[in-house]
Backbone as CSV, one residue per row, in Angstrom:
resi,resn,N_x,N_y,N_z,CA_x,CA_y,CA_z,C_x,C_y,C_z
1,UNK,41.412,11.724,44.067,41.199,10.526,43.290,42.445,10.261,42.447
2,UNK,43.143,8.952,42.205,43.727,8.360,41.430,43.619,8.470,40.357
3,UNK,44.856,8.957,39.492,44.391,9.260,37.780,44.031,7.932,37.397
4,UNK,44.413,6.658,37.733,43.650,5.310,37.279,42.270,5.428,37.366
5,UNK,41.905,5.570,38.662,40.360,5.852,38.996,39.724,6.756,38.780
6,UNK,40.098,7.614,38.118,39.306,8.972,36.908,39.086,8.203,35.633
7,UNK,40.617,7.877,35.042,40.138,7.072,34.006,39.550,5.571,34.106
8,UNK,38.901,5.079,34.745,38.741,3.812,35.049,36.951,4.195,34.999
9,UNK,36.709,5.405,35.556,35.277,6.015,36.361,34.739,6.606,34.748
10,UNK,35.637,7.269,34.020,35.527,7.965,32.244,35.080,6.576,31.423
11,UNK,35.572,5.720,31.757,35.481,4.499,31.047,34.456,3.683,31.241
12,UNK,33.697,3.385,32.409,32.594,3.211,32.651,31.708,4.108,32.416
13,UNK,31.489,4.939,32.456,30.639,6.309,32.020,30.444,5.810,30.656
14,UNK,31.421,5.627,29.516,31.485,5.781,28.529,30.386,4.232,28.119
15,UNK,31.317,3.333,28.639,30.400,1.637,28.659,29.116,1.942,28.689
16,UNK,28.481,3.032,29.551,27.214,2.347,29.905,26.278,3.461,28.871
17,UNK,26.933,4.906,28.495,26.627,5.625,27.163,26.066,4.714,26.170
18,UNK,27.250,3.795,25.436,27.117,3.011,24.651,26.286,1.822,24.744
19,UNK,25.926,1.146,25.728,25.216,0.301,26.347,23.809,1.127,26.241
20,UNK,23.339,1.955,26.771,22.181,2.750,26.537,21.857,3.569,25.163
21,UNK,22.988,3.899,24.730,22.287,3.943,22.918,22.022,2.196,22.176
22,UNK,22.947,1.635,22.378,22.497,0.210,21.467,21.085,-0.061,22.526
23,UNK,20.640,-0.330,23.579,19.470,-0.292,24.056,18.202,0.819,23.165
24,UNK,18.844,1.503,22.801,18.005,2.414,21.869,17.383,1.945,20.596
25,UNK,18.898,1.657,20.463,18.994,1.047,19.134,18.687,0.009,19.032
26,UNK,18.234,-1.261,19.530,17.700,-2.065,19.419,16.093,-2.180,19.781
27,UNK,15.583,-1.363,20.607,14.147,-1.381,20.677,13.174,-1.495,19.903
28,UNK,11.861,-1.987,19.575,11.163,-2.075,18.514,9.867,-2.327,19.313
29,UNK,8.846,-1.896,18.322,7.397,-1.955,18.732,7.100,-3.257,18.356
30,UNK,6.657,-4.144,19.385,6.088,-5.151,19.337,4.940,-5.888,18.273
31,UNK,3.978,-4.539,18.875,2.743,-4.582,18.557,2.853,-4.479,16.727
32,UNK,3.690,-3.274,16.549,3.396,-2.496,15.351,4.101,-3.690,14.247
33,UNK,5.204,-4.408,14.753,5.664,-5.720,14.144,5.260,-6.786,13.672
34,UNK,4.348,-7.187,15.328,3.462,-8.073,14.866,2.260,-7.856,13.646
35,UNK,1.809,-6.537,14.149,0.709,-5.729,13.005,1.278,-6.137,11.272
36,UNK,2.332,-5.543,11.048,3.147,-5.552,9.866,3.252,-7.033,9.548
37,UNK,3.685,-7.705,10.219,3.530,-9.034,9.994,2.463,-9.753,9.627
38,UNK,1.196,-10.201,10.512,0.305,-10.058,9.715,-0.172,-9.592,8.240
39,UNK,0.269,-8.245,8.471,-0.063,-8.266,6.752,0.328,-8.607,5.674
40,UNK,1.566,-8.398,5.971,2.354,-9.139,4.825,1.986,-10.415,4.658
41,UNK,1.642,-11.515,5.947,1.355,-12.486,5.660,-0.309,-12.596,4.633
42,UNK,-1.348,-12.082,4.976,-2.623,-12.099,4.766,-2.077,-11.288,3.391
43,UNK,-1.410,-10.563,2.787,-1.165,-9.868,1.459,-0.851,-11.248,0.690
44,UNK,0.696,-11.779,1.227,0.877,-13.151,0.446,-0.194,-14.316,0.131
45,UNK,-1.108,-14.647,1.672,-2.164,-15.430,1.027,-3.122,-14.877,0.330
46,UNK,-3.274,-13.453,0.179,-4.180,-12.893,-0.973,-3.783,-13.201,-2.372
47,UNK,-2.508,-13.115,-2.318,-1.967,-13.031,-3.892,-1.571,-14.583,-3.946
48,UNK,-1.316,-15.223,-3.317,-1.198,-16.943,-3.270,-2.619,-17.837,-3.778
49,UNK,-3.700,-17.165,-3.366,-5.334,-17.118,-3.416,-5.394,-17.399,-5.163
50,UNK,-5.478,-15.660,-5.391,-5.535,-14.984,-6.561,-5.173,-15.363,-7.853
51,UNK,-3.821,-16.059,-7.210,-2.750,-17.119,-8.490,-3.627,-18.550,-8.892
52,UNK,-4.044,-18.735,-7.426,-4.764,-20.273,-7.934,-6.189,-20.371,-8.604
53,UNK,-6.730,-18.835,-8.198,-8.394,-19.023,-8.912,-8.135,-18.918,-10.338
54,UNK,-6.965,-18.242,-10.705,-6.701,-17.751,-12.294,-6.498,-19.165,-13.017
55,UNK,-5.712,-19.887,-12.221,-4.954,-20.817,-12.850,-6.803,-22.013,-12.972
56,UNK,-6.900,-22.172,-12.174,-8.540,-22.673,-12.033,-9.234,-22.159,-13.324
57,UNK,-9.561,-21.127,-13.578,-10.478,-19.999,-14.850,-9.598,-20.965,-15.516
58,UNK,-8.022,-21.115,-15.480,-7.483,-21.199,-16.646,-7.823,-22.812,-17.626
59,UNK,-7.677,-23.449,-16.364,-8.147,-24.970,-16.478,-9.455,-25.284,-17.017
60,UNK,-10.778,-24.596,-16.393,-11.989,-24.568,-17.354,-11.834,-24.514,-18.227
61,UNK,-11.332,-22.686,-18.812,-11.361,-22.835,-20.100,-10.287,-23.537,-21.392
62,UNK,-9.731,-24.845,-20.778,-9.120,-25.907,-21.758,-7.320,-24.818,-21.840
63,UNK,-6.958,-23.987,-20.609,-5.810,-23.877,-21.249,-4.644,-24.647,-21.218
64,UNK,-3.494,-24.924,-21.565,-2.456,-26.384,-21.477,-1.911,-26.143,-20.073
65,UNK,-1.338,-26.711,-19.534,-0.660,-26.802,-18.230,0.265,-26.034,-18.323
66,UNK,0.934,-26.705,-19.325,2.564,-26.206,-19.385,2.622,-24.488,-19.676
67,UNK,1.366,-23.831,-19.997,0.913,-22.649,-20.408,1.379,-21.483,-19.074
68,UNK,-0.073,-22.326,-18.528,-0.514,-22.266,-16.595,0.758,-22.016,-16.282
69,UNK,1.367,-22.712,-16.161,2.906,-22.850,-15.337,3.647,-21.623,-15.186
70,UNK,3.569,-21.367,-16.666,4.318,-20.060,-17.417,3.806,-18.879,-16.766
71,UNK,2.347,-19.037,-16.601,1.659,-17.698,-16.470,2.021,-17.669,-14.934
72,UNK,1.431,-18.912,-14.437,1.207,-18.213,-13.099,2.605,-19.094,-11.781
73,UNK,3.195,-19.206,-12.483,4.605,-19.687,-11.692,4.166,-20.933,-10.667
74,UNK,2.983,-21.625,-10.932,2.902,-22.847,-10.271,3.734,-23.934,-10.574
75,UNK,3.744,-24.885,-9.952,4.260,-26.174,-10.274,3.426,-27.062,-11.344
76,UNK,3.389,-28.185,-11.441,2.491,-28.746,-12.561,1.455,-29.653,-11.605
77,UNK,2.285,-30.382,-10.287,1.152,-30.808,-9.250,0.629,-30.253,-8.560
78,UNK,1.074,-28.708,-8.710,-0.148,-27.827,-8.075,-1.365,-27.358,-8.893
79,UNK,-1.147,-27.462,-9.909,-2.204,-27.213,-11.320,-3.007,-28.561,-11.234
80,UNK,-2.375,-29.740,-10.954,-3.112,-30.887,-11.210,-4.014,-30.985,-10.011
81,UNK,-3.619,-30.335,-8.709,-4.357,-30.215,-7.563,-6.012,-29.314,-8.321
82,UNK,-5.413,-28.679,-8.725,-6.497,-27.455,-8.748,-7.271,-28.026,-9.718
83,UNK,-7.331,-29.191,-10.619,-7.737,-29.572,-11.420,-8.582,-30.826,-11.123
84,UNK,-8.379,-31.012,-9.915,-8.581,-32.181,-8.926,-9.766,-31.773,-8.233
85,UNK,-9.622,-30.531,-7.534,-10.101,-30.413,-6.084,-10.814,-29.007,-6.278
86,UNK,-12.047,-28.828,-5.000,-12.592,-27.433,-5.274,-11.508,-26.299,-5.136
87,UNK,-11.509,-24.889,-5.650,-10.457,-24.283,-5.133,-10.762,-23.513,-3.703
88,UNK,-12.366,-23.703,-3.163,-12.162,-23.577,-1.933,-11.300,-24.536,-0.904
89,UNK,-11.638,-25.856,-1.147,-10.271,-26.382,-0.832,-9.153,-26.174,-0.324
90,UNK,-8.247,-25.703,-0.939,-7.116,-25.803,-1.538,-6.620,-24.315,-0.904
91,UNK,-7.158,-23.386,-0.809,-6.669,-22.273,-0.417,-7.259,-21.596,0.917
92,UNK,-6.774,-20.181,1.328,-7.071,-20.348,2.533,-8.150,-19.203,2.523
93,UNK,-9.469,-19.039,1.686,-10.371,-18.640,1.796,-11.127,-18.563,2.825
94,UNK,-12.359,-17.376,3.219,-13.182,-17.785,4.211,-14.291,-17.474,3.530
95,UNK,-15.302,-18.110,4.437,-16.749,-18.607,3.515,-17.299,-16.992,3.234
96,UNK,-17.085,-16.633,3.581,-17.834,-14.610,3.446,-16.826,-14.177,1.742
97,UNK,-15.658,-14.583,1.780,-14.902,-14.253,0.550,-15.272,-15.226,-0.536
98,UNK,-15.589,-16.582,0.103,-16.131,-17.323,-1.494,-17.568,-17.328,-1.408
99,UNK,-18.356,-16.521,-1.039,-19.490,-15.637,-1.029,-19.421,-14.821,-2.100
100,UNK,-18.635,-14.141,-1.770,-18.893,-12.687,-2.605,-18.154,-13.251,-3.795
101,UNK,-16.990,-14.135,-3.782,-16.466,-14.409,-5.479,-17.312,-15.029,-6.006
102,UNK,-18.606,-15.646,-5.602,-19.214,-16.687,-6.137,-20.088,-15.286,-6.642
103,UNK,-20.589,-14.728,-5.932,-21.917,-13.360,-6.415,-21.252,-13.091,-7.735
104,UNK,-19.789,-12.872,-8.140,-19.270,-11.607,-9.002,-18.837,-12.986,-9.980
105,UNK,-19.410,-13.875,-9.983,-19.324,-15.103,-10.779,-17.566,-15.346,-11.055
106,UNK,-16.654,-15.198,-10.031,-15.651,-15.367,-10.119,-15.083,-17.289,-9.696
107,UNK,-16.177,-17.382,-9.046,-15.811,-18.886,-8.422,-16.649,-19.583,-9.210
């Protein structure tokens, strides 16, 4: 063999090394991603939820907007929404969860 074609044959060897670790290295569980995803999402609309029933309590009991705002990092037409509209409405509740907030006299 040709010392070109030793090193030519070392060099491809090497390409496809590297080619098969970044294949490594890029792999990821689908499933377990999508999984993770989900939650994070369903965590954010928990705590997205959570922000608006407070701000709601807050509105019953006569507190100022500009208060609201402070506390719970809404906007002021999102306070005026909530001031508007049921907060089942408005958020992305399901009827089994404004069930049970309604039992624990939260809604």
């Amino acid at each position: 063999m040709d010392k070109g074609d030793e090193l030519m044959s070392k060099v491809v060897k090497e390409a496809e090394l590297i080619v098969k670790d970044l294949d490594l290295l890029m792999y990821y569980d689908k499933e377990k991603l999508d999984k993770e995803c989900s939650y994070y999402n369903g965590e954010m609309n928990g705590v997205e939820c959570s922000i608006k029933i407070l701000a709601k309590k807050m509105l019953e009991e006569k507190a100022d907007i500009s208060f609201i705002q402070k506390v719970t990092g809404l906007s002021e037409e999102e306070i005026k929404e909530l001031e508007e509209n049921d907060i089942t409405k408005i958020t992305a509740l399901s009827d089994e969860v404004v069930t049970k907030l309604k039992e624990k006299n939260i809604l």
